[in-house]
N, C-alpha and C positions, 0 to 999 in steps of 0.2 A: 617587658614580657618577651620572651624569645618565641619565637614560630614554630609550628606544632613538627615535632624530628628535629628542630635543631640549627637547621639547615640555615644560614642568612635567609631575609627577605630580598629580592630581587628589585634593584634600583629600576623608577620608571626608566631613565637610560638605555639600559641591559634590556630589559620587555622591548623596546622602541626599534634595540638592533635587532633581536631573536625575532620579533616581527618581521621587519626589513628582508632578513635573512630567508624565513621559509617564505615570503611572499616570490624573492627574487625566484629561489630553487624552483617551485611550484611554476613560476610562467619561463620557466627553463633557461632563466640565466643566474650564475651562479658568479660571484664576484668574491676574491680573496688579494685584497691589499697586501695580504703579507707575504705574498710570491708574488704581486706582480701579474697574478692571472686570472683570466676571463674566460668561462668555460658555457656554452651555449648549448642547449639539448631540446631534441623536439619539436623546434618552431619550423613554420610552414608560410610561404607569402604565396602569390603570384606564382612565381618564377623559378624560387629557392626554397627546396625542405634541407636542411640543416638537422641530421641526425645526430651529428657531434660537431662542435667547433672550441677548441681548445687557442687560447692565445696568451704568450707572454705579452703584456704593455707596461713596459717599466715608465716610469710618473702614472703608474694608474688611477692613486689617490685624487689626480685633479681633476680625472675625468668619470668619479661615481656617479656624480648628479647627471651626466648626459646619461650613464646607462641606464640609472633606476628609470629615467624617463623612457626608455626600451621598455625596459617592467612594466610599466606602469600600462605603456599599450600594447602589451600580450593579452588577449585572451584565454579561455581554460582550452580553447581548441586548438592553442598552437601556435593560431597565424599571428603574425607581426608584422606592424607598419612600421618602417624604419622613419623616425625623422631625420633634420639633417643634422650628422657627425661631423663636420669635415673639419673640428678642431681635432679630432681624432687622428689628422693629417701631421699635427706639427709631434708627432711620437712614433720611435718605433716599435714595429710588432710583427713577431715572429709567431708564424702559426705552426706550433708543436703537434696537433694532431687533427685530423679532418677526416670528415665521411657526411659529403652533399652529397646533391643531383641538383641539376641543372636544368631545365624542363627546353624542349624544344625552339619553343614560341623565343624564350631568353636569348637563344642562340643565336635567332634569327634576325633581331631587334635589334644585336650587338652587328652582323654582316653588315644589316643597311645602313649603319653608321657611317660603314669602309667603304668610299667610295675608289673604286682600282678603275684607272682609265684602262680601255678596250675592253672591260668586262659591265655588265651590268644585272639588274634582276635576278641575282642569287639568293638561291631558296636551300637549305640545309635539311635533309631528312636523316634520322639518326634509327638504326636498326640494331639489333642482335648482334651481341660479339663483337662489339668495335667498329659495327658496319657503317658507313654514312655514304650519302648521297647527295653530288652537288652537281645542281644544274643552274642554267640562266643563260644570257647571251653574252658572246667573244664576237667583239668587232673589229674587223682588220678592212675591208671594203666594206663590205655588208655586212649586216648583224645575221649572224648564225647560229642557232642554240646548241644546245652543247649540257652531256652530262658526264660527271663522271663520281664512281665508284669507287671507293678502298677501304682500310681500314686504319683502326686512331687508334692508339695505343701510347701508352709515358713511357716517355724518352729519359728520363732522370731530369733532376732537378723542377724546371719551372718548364722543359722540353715538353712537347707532343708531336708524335709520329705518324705520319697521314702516309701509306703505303698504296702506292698505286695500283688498284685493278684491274678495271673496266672502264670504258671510255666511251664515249657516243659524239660523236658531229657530225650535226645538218640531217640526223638519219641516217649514218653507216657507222662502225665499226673501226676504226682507227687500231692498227699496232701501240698499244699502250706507252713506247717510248719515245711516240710520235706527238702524242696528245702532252707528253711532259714539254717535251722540244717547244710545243707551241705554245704552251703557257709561259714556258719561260722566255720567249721571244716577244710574246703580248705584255706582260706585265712585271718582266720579273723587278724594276725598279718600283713599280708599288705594290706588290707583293714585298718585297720588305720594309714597308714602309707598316704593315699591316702585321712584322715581326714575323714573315716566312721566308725562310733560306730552301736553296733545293738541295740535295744529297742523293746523288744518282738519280734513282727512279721513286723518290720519296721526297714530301715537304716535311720542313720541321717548323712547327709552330710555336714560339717562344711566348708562352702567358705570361711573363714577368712586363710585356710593352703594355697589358690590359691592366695590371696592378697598379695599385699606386705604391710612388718610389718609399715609400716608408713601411713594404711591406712583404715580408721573409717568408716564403713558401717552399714546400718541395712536393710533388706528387709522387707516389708509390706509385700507384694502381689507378688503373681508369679502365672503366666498363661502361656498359651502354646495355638499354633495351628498349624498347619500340619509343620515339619521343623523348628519350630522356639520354643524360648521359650522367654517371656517379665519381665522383672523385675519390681518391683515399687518401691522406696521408698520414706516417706517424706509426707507431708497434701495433702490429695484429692484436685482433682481441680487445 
C-alpha cells in the first residue's frame, strides 16, 4: 500500500535526524557536517549573549556528541551552561562571523587573573562610545591610586586600541603623556606579558594571547555601552 500523495514513508532514521535537527535550531545551535560549520544564535549565560557565532571546525563530525550535549542544556530562554569542551582544543577553528557582548563583571574576572607587578586592584568601567575607565593602585615607593580614561576601539585583526585620555594620580591631573611614560616605566615587561605593546600615546591589546592557539579570529567593529562591551566580526547584515 503506498502512503496517502505518494510520497515515500519517512524511515524512523530520517524522523530521528529531522528531530535532532529542529531541536538543535530551536535552542540556537545549528550544526551542518557538510561544511564543517557550527552556527550559534541567541544563547545568553552569565557573562556572554552570543547574538551570532558562526564557526568553520573541520573534523566536526567527531565532535557532534559534545555539541548536541550543548543542546541538550539550552533552555527555551537562551541561557546555556557550557560543559567542558576542551577536546574541542585538539581542532581548528576559524570564526567566520560574530556579534557578542561581553558583560562588564567578565572583564573584570579576566584583569584579576593578570597579576602586573607595580600595579594592583584594577577595576574596568566600560562606558558609551568606546569609553573605559581604569583605576586601581601603581606602586613605585608607596601605593598611589591612580585612574585613567580613553577609548578602545579594533585595531584589525585580533588588535585593540586603548587611546589615551585622561589621567589621575594620587588626586591631580597629570599631562597625559606623563602618565603613559609612567606606566611604561612601572610595568611595561608585564604589560606584555598580558599581550600590551605601547604605540606612542596609545596601548594595543592583542586578544589572540586570551585565545586558544587553535583558534582564527578577526574583529571588525567594537562598540561599548554602559557595562558592556559588543564585538563584530565578518559581512555587515
Amino acid at each position: 500500500m503506498q502512503p496517502i500523495g505518494g510520497s515515500p514513508q519517512p524511515s524512523y532514521e530520517q524522523l530521528l535526524a529531522e528531530n535532532r535537527r529542529l531541536k538543535q535550531q530551536l535552542n540556537g545551535i545549528h550544526i551542518d557536517p557538510s561544511k564543517d560549520q557550527v552556527t550559534l544564535r541567541g544563547l545568553q549565560g552569565q557573562d556572554l549573549k552570543v547574538d551570532e557565532l558562526q564557526v568553520s571546525l573541520p573534523g566536526l563530525g567527531k565532535l557532534v556528541p559534545d555539541l548536541l550535549k550543548v543542546s541538550t542544556l539550552s533552555n527555551p530562554g537562551g541561557r546555556v551552561q557550557m560543559p567542558d569542551l576542551s577536546e574541542f582544543a585538539r581542532y581548528p577553528m576559524q570564526v567566520q562571523s560574530m556579534q557578542l557582548t561581553v558583560n562588564e563583571k567578565a572583564l573584570n574576572q579576566v584583569l584579576a587573573q593578570q597579576k602586573v607587578e607595580g600595579l594592583s586592584d584594577l577595576k574596568l568601567q566600560v562606558g558609551e562610545g568606546g569609553r573605559l575607565r581604569l583605576s586601581g593602585m601603581a606602586r613605585k615607593v608607596i601605593k598611589v591610586p591612580f585612574e585613567v580614561q580613553g577609548r578602545l576601539s579594533a585595531e584589525g585583526g585580533t588588535r585593540l586600541r586603548f587611546e589615551l585620555d585622561k589621567t589621575r594620580l594620587g588626586g591631580w591631573l597629570p599631562v597625559p603623556k606623563l602618565m603613559t611614560n609612567l606606566f611604561a616605566a612601572l610595568a611595561s615587561h608585564e604589560m606584555a606579558k598580558m599581550s600590551v605593546t605601547r604605540q606612542d600615546e596609545a596601548f594595543i591589546l592583542d586578544v589572540k594571547g586570551y585565545l586558544p592557539a587553535n583558534v582564527g579570529l578577526s574583529i571588525d567593529e567594537l562598540r561599548t555601552r554602559p557595562g558592556e562591551i559588543q564585538l563584530r566580526s565578518g559581512p555587515q547584515g
